[in-house]
C-alpha positions as CSV (number, residue, x, y, z in Angstrom):
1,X,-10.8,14.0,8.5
2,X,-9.5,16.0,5.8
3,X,-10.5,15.3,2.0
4,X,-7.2,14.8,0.6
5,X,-6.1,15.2,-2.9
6,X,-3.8,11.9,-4.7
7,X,-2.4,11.4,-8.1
8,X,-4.3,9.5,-11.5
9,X,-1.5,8.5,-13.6
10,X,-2.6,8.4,-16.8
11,X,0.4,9.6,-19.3
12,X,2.5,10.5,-17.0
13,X,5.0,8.0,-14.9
14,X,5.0,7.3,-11.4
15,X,8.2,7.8,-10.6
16,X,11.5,9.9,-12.3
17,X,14.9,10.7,-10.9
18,X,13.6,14.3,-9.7
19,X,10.1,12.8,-8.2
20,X,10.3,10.1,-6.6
21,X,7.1,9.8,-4.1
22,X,3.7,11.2,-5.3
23,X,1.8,7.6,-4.6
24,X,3.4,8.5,-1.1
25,X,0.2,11.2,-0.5
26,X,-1.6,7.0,0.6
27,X,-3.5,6.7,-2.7
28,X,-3.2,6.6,-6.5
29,X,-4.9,6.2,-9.6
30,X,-3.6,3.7,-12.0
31,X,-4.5,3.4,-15.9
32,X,-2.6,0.4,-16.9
33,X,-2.4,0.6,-20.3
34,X,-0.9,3.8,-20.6
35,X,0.8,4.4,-17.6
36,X,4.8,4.3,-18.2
37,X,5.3,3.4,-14.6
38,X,8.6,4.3,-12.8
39,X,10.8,5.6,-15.6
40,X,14.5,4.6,-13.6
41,X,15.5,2.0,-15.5
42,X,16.9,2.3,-18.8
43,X,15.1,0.2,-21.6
44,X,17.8,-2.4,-22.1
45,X,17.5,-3.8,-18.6
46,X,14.0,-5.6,-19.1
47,X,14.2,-9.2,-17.0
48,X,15.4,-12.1,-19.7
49,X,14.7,-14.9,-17.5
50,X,13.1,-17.6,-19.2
51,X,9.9,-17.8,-16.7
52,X,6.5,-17.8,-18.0
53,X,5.6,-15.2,-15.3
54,X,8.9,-13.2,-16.6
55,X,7.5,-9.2,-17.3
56,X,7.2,-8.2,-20.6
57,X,9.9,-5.4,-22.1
58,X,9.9,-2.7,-19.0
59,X,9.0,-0.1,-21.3
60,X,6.0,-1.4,-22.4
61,X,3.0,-1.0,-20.4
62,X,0.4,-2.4,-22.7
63,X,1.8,-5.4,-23.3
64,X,2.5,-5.8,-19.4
65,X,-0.8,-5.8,-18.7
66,X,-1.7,-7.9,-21.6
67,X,0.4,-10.7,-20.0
68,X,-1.9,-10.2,-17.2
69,X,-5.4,-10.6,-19.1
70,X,-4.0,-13.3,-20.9
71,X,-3.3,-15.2,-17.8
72,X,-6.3,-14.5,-15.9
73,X,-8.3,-15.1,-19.2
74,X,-6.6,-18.7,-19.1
75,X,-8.0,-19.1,-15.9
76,X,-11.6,-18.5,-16.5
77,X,-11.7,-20.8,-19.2
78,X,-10.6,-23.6,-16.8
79,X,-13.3,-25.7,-15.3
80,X,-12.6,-27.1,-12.2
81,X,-14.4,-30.1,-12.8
82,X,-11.0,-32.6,-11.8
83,X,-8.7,-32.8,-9.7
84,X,-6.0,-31.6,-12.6
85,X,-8.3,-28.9,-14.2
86,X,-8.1,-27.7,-9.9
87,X,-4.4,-27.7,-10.5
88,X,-4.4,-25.4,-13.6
89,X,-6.6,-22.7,-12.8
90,X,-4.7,-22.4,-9.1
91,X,-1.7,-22.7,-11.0
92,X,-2.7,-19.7,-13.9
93,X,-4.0,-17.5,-10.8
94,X,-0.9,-18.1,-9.1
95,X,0.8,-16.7,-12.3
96,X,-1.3,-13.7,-12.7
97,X,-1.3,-12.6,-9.3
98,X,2.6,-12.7,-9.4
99,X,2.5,-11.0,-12.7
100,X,0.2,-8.7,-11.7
101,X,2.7,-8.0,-8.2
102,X,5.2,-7.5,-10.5
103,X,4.1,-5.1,-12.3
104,X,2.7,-2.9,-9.1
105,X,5.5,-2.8,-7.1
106,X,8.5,-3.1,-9.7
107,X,6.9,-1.8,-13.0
108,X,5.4,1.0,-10.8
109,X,7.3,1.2,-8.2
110,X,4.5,1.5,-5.6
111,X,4.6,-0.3,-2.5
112,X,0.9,-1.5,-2.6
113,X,1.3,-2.9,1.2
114,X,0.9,1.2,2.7
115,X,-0.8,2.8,-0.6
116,X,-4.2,2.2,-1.5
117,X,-4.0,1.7,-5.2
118,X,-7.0,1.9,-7.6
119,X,-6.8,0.7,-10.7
120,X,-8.4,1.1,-13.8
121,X,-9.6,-1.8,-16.0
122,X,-11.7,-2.1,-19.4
123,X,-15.2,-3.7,-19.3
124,X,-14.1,-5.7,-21.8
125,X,-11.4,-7.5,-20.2
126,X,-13.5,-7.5,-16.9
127,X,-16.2,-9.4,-18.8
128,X,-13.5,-12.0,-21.0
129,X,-12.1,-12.9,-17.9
130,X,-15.4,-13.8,-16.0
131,X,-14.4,-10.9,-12.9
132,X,-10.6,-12.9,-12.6
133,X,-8.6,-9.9,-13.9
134,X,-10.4,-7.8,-11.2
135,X,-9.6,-10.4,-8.3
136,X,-5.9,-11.0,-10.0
137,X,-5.3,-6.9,-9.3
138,X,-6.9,-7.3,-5.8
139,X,-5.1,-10.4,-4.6
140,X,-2.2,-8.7,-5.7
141,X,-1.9,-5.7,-3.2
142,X,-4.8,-3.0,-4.9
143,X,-7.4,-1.7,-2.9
144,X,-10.0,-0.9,-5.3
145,X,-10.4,-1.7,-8.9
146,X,-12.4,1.2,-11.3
147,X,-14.9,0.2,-14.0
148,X,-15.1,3.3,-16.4
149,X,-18.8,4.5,-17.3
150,X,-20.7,7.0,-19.7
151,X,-24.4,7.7,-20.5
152,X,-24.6,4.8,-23.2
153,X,-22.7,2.1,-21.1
154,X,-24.4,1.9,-17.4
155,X,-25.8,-1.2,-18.5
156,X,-22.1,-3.0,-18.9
157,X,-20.8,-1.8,-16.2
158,X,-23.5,-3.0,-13.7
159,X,-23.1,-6.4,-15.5
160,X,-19.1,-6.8,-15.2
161,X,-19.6,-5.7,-11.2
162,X,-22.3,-8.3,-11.2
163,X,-19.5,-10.6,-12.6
164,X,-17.1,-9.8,-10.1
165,X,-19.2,-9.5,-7.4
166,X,-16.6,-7.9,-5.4
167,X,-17.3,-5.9,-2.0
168,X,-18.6,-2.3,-2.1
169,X,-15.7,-0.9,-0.8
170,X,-13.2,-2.8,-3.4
171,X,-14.6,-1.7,-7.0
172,X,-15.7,1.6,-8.0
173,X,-17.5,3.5,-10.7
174,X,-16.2,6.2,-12.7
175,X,-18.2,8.7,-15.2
176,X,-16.3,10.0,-17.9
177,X,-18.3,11.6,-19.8
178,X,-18.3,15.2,-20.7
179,X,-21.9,15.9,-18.9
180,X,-22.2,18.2,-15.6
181,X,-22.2,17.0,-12.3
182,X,-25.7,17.2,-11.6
183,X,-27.0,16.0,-15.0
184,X,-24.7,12.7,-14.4
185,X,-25.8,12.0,-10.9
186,X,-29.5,12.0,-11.3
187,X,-31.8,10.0,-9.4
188,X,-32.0,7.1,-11.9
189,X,-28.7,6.1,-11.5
190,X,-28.4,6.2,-7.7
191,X,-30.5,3.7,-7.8
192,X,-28.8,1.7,-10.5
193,X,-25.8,1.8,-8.7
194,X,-26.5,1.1,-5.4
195,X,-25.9,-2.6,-4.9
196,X,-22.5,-2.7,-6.5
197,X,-20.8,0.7,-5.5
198,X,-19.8,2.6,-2.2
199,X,-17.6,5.5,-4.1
200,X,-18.8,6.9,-7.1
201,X,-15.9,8.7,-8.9
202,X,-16.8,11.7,-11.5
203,X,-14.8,13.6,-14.1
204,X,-15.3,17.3,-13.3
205,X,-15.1,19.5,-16.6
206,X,-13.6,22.5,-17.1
207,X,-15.7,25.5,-15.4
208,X,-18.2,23.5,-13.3
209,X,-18.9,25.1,-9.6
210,X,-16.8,23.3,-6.8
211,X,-19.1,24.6,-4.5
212,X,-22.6,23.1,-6.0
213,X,-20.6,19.7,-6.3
214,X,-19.2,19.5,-2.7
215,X,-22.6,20.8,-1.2
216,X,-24.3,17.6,-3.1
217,X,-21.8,15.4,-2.2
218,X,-22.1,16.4,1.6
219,X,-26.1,15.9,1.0
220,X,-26.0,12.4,-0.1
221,X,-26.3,10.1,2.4
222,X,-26.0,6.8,0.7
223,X,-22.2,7.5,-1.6
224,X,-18.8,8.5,-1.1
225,X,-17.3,10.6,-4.3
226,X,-14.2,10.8,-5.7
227,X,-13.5,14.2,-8.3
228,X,-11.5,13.6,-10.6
229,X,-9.6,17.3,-11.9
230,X,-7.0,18.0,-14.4
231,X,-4.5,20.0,-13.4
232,X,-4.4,22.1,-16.0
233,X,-7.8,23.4,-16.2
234,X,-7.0,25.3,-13.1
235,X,-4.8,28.1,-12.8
236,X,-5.4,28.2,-9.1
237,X,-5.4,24.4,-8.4
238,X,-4.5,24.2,-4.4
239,X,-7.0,27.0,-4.1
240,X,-9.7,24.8,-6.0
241,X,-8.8,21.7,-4.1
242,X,-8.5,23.4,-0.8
243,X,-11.9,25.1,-0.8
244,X,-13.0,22.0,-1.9
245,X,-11.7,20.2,1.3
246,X,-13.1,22.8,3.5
247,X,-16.5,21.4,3.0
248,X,-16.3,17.8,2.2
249,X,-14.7,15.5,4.7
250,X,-12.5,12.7,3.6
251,X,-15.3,10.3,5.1
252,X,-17.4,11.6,1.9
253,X,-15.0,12.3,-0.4
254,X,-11.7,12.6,-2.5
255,X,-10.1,14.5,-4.9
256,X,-7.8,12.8,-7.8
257,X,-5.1,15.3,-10.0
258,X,-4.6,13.8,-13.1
259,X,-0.6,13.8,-13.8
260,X,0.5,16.3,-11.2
261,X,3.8,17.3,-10.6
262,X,5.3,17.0,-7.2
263,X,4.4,21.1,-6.5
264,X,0.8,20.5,-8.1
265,X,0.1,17.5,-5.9
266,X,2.3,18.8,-2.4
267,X,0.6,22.2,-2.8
268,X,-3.0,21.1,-3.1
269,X,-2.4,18.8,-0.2
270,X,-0.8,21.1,1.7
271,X,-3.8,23.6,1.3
272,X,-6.2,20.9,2.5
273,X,-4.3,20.6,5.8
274,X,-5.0,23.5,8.8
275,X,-2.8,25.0,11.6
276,X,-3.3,27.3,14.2
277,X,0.2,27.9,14.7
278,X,1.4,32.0,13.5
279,X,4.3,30.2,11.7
280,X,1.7,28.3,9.7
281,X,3.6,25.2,10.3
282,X,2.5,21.7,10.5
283,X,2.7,19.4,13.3
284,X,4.6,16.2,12.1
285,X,4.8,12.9,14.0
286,X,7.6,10.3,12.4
287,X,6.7,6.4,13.1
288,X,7.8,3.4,11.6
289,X,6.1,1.3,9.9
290,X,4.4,-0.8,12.8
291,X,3.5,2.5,14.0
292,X,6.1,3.3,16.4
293,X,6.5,7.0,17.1
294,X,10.1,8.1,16.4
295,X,9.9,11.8,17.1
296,X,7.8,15.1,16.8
297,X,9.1,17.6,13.9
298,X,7.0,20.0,11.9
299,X,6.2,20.7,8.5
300,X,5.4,23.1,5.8
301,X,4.0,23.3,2.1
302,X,7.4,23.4,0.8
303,X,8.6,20.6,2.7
304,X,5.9,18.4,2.1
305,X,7.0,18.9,-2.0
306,X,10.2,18.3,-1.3
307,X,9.6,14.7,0.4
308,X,7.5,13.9,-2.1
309,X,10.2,14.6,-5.0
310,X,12.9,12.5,-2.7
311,X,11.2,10.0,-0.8
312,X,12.7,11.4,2.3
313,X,11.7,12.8,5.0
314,X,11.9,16.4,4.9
315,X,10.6,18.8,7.5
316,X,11.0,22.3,8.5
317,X,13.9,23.3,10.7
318,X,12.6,25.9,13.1
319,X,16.2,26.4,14.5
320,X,17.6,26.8,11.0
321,X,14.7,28.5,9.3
322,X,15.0,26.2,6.4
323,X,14.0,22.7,5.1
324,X,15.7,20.1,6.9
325,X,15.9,16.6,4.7
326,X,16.7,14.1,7.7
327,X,20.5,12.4,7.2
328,X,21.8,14.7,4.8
329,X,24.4,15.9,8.1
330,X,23.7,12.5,10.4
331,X,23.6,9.8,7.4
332,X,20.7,8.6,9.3
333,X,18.2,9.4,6.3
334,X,14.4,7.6,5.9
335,X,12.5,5.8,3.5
336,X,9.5,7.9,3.1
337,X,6.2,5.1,2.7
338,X,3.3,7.1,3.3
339,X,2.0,10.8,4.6
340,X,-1.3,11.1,6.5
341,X,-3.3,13.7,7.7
342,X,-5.0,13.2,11.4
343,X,-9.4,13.1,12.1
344,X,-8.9,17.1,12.8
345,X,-7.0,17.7,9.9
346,X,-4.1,19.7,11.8
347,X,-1.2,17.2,11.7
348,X,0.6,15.1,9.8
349,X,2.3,11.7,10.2
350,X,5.1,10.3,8.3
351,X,5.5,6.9,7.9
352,X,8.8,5.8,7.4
353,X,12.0,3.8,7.6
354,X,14.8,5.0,9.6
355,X,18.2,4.0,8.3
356,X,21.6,4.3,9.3
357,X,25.0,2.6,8.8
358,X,25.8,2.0,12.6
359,X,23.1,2.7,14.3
360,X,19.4,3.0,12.7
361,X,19.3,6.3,14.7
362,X,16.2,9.1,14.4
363,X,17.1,10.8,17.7
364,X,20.5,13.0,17.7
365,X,21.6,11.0,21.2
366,X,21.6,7.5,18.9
367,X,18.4,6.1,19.5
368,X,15.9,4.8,17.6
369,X,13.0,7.2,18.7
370,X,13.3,9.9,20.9
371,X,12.1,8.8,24.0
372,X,14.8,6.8,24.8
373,X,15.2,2.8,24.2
374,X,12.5,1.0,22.6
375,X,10.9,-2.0,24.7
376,X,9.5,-5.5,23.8
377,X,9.8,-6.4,20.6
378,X,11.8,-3.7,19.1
379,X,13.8,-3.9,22.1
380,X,14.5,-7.6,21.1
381,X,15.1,-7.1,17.6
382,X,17.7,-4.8,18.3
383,X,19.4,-7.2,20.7
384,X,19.2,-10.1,18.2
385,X,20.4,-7.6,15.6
386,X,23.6,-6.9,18.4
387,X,24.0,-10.9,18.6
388,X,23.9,-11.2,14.9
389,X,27.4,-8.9,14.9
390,X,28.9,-9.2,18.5
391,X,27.6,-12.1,21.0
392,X,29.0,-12.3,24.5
393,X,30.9,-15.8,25.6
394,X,27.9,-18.9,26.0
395,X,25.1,-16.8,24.6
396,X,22.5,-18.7,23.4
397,X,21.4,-16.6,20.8
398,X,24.6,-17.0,18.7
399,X,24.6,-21.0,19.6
400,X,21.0,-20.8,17.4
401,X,22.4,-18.6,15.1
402,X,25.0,-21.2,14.3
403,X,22.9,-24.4,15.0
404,X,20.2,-24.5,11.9
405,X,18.6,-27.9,13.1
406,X,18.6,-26.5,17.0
407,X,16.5,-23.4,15.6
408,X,14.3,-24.8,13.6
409,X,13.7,-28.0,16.3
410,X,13.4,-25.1,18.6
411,X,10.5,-23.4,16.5
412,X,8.4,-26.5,16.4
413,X,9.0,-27.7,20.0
414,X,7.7,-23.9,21.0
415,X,4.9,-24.0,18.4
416,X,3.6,-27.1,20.1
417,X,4.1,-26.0,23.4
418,X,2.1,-22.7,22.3
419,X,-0.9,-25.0,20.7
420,X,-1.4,-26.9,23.8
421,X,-1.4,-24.0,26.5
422,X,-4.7,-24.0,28.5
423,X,-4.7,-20.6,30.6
424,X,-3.6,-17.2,29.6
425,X,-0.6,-16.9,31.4
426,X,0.3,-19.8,29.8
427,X,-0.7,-19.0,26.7
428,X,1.2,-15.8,27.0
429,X,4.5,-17.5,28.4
430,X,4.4,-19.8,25.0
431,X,3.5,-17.2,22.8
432,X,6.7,-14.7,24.0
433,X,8.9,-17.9,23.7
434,X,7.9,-18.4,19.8
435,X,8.2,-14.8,18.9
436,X,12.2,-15.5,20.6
437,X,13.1,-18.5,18.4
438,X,10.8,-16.4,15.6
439,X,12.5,-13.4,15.8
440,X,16.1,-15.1,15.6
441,X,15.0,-17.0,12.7
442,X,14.2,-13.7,11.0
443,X,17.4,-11.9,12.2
444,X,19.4,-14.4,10.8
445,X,17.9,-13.4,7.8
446,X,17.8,-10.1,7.6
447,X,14.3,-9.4,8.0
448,X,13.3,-7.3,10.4
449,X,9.6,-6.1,12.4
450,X,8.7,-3.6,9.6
451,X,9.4,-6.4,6.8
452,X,6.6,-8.4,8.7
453,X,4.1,-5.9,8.6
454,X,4.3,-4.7,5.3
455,X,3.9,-8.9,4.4
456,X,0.4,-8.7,6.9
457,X,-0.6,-5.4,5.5
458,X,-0.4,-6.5,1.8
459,X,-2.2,-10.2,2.8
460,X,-5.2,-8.1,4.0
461,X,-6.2,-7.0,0.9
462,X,-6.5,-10.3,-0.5
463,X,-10.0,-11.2,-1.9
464,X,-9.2,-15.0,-3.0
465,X,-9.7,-16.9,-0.1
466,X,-7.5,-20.2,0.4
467,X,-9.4,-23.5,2.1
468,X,-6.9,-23.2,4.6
469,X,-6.6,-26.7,5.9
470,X,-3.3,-28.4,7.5
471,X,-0.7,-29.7,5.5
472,X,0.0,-33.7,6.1
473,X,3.5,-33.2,5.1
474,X,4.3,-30.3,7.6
475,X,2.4,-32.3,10.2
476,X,4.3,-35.6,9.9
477,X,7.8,-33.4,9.5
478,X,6.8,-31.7,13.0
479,X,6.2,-34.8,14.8
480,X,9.3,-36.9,13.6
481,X,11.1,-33.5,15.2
482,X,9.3,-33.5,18.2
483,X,9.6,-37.2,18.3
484,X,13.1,-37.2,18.4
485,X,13.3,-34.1,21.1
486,X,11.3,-36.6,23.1
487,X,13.7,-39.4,22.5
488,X,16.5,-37.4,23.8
489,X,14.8,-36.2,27.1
């Protein structure tokens, strides 16, 4: 696969009115304390609820995250040693995590569900929070936290990721010193680092040979690397990152731009992509979210930095020789979540939501996707959605849209019957009957296939474990219900 290029935001926000998607690229780089997130709301509309968890003044980011440390801070220094002390530390981590979701996807405005955020957290804080504040950013959506290193700290850092004893693939080092390449990466410290870190993230300075650095990084067998650029030490940055690309796969490395703008960022991933076509286009596959393909389109450099400044999708219109931002004629525009580059680094894939006022419609004959009608579960959440608005005479849909205690006696009677199913048709019958009932639950309110996923995609990421048992309370509620059903038959 490609090595692809993301954004670092370090001074710069992740969001204004004229660019709207960088963290779309699938990654980014977070400095907390510094970071002034997505700058679309005006300073005077910070949350005054009178929550504990409330966020701090919008504008603030500092203090945000201080909120944050204080929180997971609290919990550290809670012993679970009764049954109340239990209590209080699930109740500050419950706090912090919803602080710290708070700040990721409304402070930031990064839906941490489909981008794989990094973020970047002082030792110091690691260490006064005994590896919480690391777990808090994890359980919280990130994908990887960053402990920051130089030539007189190694030691530290080694110590907080033996404090947060995190997997490999979920914390990551970073050199920031000023120090070449070669001189930081010795053999000393591949050994140091070994048991705590999969990627090892460097700071290249101004001047240093791209080519020496990816022809190590190819060489080492044991790392994956993330270089870390700043844009403006290259006047030729999408060359730069594209030669780069050429010979270090994204299975070995990355490269991070450190406050790009949106032609910085779509032009240096543009250059990492190739194409064999004599228009130099792009192939471009639209899904949903669930992965659903929607159409086949294509795209080029310039269209890939205009999605990323709307949040659209925008491709290249071969009829109309021009960019072609889907809706803008239709009204059927999309959501742009995420691009992607495929193993052979020759198309892309947008990942989207397709809107619409009538009809949520990417194809130009009113359809979803174009290849006609969607089956199985779309095809049900579309006739739910139909039932919602416009039910035939007797349907039984619309009598468990208007019957609360029918649906939800309905859900547990199914749930049971599911449980208890001893072969695999069987199993199968029960388990299309409680996606049914499910599904009309969810249609009734408003949430839809995609909302699902991005609520499974986000719990994967979790690194706080829960015991998991049964709840006596759901239990006893479930069998006075399905005592009763059984009353009546």
């Amino acid at each position: 696969m490609s090595c692809l290029p993301y954004p670092t935001f370090i001074n710069s926000p992740t969001k204004t009115y004229d660019t709207l998607a960088l963290p779309c690229v699938g990654r980014s780089r977070i400095h907390p304390q510094t970071c002034p997130g997505a700058m679309l709301i005006p300073s005077n509309t910070a949350d005054t609820t009178s929550s504990d968890t409330t966020p701090c003044c919008i504008d603030d980011p500092a203090q945000y995250y201080d909120k944050i440390l204080q929180k997971t801070v609290l919990q550290s220094q809670t012993l679970e040693d009764t049954k109340e002390n239990k209590q209080l530390r699930k109740k500050y981590r419950k706090e912090s995590v919803a602080l710290a979701s708070s700040y990721l996807n409304t402070f930031l405005g990064i839906d941490v569900s489909i981008v794989d955020v990094e973020i970047v957290l002082p030792l110091q804080d690691v260490m006064d929070s005994s590896g919480c504040l690391a777990c808090c950013f994890l359980d919280a959506g990130c994908n990887a936290i960053i402990l920051e290193c130089n030539n007189e700290n190694i030691k530290e850092v080694l110590g907080a990721a033996d404090v947060c004893r995190l997997p490999k693939e979920r914390i990551m080092i970073h050199f920031t010193c000023g120090d070449g390449f070669q001189e930081v990466f010795n053999e000393e410290f591949r050994a140091a680092i070994g048991e705590y870190f999969e990627f090892v993230s460097v700071h290249l300075k101004k001047g240093e040979n791209m080519k020496k650095v990816a022809d190590s990084i190819v060489k080492d067998e044991a790392h994956k690397f993330v270089i870390q650029l700043s844009c403006d030490d290259y006047s030729d940055l999408s060359v730069t990152v594209g030669d780069f690309a050429k010979v270090v796969g994204e299975n070995k490395g990355h490269i991070t731009l450190i406050d790009p703008t949106a032609e910085q960022l779509g032009s240096s991933y543009a250059a990492c992509i190739k194409t064999d076509r004599p228009d130099g286009l792009f192939t471009t596959v639209v899904c949903t979210r669930s992965n659903e393909a929607l159409g086949l389109v294509y795209s080029s450099k310039e269209s890939v930095v205009a999605a990323l400044k709307c949040a659209r999708g925008v491709y290249y219109s071969r009829s109309r020789n021009s960019l072609w931002r889907k809706g803008d004629t239709s009204g059927n525009h999309q959501t742009l979540h995420r691009i992607d580059a495929d193993c052979d680094g020759d198309a892309l894939r947008f990942t989207v939501t397709q809107n619409g006022e009538d009809v949520k419609a990417f194809c130009h004959l009113d359809t979803l996707t174009c290849w006609g009608k969607p089956r199985g579960l779309r095809h049900l959440e579309e006739t739910l959605q139909q039932r919602l608005v416009n039910a035939p005479a007797g349907s039984y849909t619309k009598r468990l849209f208007e019957d609360e205690e029918l649906l939800r006696n309905k859900l547990v009677e199914e749930a049971q019957e599911l449980s208890e199913a001893d072969t695999k048709q069987h199993v199968a019958e029960e388990l299309a009957d409680v996606l049914y009932f499910a599904m009309v639950r969810a249609a009734k309110a408003g949430v839809s296939i995609d909302d699902a996923v991005k609520e499974l995609d986000k719990r994967s990421r979790t690194v706080t474990r829960r015991q998991g048992d049964s709840k006596a309370f759901r239990i006893q509620a479930g069998n006075e219900i399905l005592g009763k059903s059984n009353g009546g038959n």
